[in-house]
KOLLO-332755 format. One record per residue (C-alpha): residue number from 1; residue in one letter; x, y, z. Coordinates in steps of 0.001 Angstrom, whole numbers, plus 500000, padded with zeros to 6 digits. Example, Ala and Ser with C-alpha at 12.3 -4.5 7.8 and 13.67 -1.06 7.14 Angstrom:
<robas>
<roba resi="1" resn="A" px="512300" py="495500" pz="507800"/>
<roba resi="2" resn="S" px="513670" py="498940" pz="507140"/>
</robas>
This chain:
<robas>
<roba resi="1" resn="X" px="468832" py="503553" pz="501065"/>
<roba resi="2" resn="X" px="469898" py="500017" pz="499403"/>
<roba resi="3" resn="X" px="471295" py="501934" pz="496194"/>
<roba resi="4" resn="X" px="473776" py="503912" pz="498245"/>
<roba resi="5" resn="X" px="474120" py="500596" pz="501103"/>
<roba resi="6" resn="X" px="475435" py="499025" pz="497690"/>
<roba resi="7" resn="X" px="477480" py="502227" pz="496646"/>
<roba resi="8" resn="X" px="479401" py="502102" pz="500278"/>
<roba resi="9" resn="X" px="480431" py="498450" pz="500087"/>
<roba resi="10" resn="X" px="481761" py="499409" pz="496470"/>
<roba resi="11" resn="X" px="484112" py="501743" pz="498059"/>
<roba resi="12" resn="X" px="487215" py="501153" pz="500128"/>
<roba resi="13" resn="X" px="490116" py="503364" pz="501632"/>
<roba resi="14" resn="X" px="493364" py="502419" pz="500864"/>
<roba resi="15" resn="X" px="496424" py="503855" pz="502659"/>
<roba resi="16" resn="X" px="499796" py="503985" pz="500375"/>
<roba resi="17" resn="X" px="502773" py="503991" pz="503336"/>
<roba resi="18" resn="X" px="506612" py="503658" pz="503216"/>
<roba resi="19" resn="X" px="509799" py="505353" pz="503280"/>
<roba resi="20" resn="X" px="510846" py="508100" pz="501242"/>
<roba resi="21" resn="X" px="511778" py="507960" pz="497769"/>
<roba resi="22" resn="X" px="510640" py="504611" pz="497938"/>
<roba resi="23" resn="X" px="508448" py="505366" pz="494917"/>
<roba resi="24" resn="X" px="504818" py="505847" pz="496564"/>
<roba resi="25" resn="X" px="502781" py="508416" pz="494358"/>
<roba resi="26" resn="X" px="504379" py="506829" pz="491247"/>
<roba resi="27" resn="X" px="502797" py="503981" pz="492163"/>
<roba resi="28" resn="X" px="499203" py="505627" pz="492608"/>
<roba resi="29" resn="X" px="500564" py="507485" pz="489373"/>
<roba resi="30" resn="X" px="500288" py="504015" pz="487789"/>
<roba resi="31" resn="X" px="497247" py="502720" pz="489482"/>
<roba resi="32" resn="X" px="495258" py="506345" pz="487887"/>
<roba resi="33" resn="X" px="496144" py="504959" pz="484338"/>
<roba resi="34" resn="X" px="499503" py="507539" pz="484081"/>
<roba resi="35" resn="X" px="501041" py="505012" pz="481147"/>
<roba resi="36" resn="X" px="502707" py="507334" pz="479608"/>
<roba resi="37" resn="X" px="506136" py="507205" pz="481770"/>
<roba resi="38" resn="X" px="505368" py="511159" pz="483023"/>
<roba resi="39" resn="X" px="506378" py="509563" pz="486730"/>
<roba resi="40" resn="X" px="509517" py="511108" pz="486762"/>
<roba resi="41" resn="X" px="508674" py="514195" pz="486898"/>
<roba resi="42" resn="X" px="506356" py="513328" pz="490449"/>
<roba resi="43" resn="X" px="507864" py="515482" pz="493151"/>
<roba resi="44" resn="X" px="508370" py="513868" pz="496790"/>
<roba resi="45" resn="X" px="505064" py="514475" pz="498716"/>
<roba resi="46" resn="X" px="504964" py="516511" pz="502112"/>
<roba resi="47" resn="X" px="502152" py="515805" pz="504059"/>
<roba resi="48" resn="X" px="499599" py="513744" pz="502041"/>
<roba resi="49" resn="X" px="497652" py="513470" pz="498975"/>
<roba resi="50" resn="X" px="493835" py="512232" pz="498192"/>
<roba resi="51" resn="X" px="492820" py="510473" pz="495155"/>
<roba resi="52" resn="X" px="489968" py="508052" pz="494290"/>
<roba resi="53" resn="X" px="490436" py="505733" pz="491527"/>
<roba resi="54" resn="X" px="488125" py="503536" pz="489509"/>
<roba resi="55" resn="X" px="488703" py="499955" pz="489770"/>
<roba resi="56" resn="X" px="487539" py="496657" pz="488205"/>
<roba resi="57" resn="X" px="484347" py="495545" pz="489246"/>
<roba resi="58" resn="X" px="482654" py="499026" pz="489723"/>
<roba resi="59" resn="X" px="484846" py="499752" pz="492964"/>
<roba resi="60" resn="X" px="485795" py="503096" pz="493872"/>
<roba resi="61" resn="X" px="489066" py="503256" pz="496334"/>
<roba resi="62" resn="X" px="489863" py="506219" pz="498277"/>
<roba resi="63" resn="X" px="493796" py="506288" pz="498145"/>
<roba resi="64" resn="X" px="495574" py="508324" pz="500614"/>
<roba resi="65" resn="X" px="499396" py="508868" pz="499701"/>
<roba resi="66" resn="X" px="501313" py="510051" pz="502358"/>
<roba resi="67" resn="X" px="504479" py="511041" pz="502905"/>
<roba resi="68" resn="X" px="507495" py="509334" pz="504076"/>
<roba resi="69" resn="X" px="510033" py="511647" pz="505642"/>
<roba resi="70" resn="X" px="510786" py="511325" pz="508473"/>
<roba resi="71" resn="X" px="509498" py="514023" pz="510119"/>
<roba resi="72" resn="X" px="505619" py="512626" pz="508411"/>
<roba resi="73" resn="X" px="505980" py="509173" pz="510239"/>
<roba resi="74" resn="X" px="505114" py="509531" pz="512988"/>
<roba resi="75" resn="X" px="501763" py="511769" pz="512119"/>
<roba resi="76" resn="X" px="501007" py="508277" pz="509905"/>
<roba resi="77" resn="X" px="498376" py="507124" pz="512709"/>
<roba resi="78" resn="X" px="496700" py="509922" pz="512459"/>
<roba resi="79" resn="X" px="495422" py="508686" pz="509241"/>
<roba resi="80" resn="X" px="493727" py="505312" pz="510648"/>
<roba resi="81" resn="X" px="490637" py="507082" pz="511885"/>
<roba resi="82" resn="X" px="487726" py="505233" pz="510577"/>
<roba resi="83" resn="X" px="488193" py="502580" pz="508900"/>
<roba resi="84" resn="X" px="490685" py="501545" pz="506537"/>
<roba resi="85" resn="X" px="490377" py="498771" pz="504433"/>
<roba resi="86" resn="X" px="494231" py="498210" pz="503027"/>
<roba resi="87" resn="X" px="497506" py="499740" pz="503480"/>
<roba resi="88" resn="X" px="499964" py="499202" pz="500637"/>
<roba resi="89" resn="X" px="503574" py="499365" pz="502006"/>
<roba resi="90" resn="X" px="506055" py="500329" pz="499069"/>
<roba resi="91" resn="X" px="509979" py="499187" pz="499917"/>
<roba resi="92" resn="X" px="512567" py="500372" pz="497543"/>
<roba resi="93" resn="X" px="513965" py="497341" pz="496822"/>
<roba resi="94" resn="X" px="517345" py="498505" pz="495348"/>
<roba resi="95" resn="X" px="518003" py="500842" pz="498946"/>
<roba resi="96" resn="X" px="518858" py="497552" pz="500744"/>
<roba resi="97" resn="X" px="520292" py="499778" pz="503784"/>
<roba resi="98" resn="X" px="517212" py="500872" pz="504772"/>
<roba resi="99" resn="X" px="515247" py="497709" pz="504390"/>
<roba resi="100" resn="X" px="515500" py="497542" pz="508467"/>
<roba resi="101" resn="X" px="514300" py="501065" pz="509001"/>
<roba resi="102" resn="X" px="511111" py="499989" pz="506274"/>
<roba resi="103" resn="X" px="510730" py="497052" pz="508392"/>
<roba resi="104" resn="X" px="510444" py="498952" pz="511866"/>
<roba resi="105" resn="X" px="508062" py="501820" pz="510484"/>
<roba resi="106" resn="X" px="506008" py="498131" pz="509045"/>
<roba resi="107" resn="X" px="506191" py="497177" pz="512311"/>
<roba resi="108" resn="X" px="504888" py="500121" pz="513987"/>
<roba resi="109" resn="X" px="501894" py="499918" pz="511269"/>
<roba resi="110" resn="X" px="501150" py="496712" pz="511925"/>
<roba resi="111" resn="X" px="501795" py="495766" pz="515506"/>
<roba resi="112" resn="X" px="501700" py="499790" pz="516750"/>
<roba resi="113" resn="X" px="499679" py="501265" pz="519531"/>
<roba resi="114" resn="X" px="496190" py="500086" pz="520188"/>
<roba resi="115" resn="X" px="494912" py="503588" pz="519241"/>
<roba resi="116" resn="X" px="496569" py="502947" pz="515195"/>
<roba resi="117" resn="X" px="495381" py="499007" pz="515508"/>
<roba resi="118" resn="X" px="491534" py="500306" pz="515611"/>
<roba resi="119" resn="X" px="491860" py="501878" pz="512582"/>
<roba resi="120" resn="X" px="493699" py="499243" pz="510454"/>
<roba resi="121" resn="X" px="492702" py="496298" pz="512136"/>
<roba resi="122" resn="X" px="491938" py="493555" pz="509726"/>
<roba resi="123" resn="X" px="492918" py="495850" pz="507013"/>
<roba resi="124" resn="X" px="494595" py="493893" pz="503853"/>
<roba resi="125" resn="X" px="498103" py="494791" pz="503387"/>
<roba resi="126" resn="X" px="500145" py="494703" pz="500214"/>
<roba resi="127" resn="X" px="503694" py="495389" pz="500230"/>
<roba resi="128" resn="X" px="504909" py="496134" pz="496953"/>
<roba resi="129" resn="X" px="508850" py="495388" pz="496222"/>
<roba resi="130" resn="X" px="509399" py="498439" pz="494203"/>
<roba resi="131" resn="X" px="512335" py="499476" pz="491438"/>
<roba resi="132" resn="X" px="512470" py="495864" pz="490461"/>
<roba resi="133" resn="X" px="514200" py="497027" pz="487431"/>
<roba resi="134" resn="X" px="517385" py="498687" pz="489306"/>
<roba resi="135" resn="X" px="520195" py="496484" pz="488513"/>
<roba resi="136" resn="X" px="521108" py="496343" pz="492797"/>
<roba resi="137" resn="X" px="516981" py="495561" pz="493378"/>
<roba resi="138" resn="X" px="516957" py="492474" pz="495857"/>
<roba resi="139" resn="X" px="514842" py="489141" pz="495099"/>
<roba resi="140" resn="X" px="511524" py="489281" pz="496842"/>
<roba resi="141" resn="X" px="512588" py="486256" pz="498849"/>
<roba resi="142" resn="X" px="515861" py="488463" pz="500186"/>
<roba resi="143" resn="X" px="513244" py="491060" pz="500818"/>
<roba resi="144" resn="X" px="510784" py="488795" pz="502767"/>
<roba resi="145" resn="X" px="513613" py="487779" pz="505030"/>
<roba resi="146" resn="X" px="514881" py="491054" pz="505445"/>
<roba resi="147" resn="X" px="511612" py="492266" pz="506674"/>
<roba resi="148" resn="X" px="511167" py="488717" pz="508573"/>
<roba resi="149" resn="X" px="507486" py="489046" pz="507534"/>
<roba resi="150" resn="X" px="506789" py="485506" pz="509300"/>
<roba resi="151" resn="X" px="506638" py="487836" pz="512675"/>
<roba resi="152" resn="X" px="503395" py="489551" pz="511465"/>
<roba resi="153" resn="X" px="501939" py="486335" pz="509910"/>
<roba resi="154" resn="X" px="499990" py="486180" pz="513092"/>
<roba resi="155" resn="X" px="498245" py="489198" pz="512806"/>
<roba resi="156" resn="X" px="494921" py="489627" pz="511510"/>
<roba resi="157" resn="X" px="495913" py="491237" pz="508262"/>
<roba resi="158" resn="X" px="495587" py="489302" pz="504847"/>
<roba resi="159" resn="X" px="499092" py="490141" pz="503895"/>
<roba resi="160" resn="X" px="500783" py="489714" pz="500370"/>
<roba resi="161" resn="X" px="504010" py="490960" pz="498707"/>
<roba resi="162" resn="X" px="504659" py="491141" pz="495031"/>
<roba resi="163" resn="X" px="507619" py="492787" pz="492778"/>
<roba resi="164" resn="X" px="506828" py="495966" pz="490603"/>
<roba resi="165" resn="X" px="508521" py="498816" pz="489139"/>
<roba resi="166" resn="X" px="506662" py="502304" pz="488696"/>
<roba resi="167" resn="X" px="509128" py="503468" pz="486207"/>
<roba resi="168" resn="X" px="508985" py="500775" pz="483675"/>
<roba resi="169" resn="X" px="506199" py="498174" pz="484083"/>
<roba resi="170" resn="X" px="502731" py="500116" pz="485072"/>
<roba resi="171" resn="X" px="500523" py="496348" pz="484761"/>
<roba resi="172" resn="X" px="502842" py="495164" pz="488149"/>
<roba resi="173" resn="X" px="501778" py="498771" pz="489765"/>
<roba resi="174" resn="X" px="498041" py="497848" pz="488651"/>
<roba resi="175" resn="X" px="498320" py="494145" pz="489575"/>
<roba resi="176" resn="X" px="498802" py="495253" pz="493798"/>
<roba resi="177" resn="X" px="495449" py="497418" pz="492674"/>
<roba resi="178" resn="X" px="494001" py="494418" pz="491752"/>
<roba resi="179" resn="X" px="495180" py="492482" pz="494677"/>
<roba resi="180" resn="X" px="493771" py="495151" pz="497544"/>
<roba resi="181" resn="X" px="490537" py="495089" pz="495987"/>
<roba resi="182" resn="X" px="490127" py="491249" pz="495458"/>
<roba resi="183" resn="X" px="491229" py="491080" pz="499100"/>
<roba resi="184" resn="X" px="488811" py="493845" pz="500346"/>
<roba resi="185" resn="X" px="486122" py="491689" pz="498465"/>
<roba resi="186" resn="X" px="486344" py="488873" pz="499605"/>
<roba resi="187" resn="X" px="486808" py="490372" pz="503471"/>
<roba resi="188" resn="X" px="483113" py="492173" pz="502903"/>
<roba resi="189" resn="X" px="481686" py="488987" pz="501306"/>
<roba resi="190" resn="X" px="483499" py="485443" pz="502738"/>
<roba resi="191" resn="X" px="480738" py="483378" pz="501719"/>
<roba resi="192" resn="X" px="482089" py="484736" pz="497846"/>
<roba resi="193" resn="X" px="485805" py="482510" pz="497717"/>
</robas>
């Protein structure tokens, strides 16, 4: 009973959101050790797809990457039931016309309907600046603004945003990784900081 008490703690779900073609499942491509720049070949996904992942310090994280259409978002709350420990919002940061559509679906993750807050509530969320290396990708300050994150700094997520890009630099992909699951530890143990 304590063995697999331990073995639950050591696991955590993680929820990879955002628009499409914003560069989601090359980003879990990344975080399952794909180095080998094989990403762009990764097909759009329709619906979702389930991986778990080995990270540092013996943790195991369910990731569930789901789609982005449009036609998906709205079947995203569905995915909140039981408890979900992170959502990692990708945002393409070169596609600066759809930064306001990113920031309303955030919003609706976030700050949705009681029903979705259940499920992600107190949930760590990462937002990861993708396509850093596109020549139009916009500063992670522009980006913050754009999304006018300081409107969700009340909520009861521990929220963070960092740059990456999937195609070129996998150790920025693997440093949000890194942040969920130092976040997610030190949620499950706050005596640990």
């Amino acid at each position: 009973i304590i063995r697999k008490h331990r073995m639950k703690e050591k696991n955590m779900r993680i929820l990879i959101l955002g628009l499409d073609n914003a560069g989601k499942s090359s980003i879990v491509a990344r975080w399952l050790g794909d180095d080998q720049g094989s990403i762009d070949m990764i097909a759009p996904t329709f619906g979702f797809e389930i991986h778990d992942i080995q990270c540092q310090e013996g943790y195991t994280a369910t990731v569930w990457d789901i789609g982005g259409q449009e036609s998906i978002r709205p079947f995203w709350r569905s995915y909140y039931e039981g408890e979900t420990d992170a959502v990692c919002f990708v945002i393409d940061s070169a596609d600066i016309d759809r930064i306001a559509e990113a920031r309303r679906e955030l919003e609706k993750v976030l700050m949705g309907t009681e029903e979705t807050r259940q499920g992600s509530r107190g949930a760590s969320v990462l937002i990861m600046a993708n396509k850093q290396d596109l020549k139009d990708a916009h500063c992670i300050d522009e980006i913050k603004e754009r999304l006018d994150l300081d409107l969700f700094s009340s909520t009861e997520h521990d929220m963070h945003i960092m740059p990456c890009s999937a195609m070129h630099d996998a150790a920025s992909c693997r440093q949000g990784l890194s942040w969920i699951v130092e976040s997610v530890r030190r949620k499950r143990s706050p005596g640990a900081m």
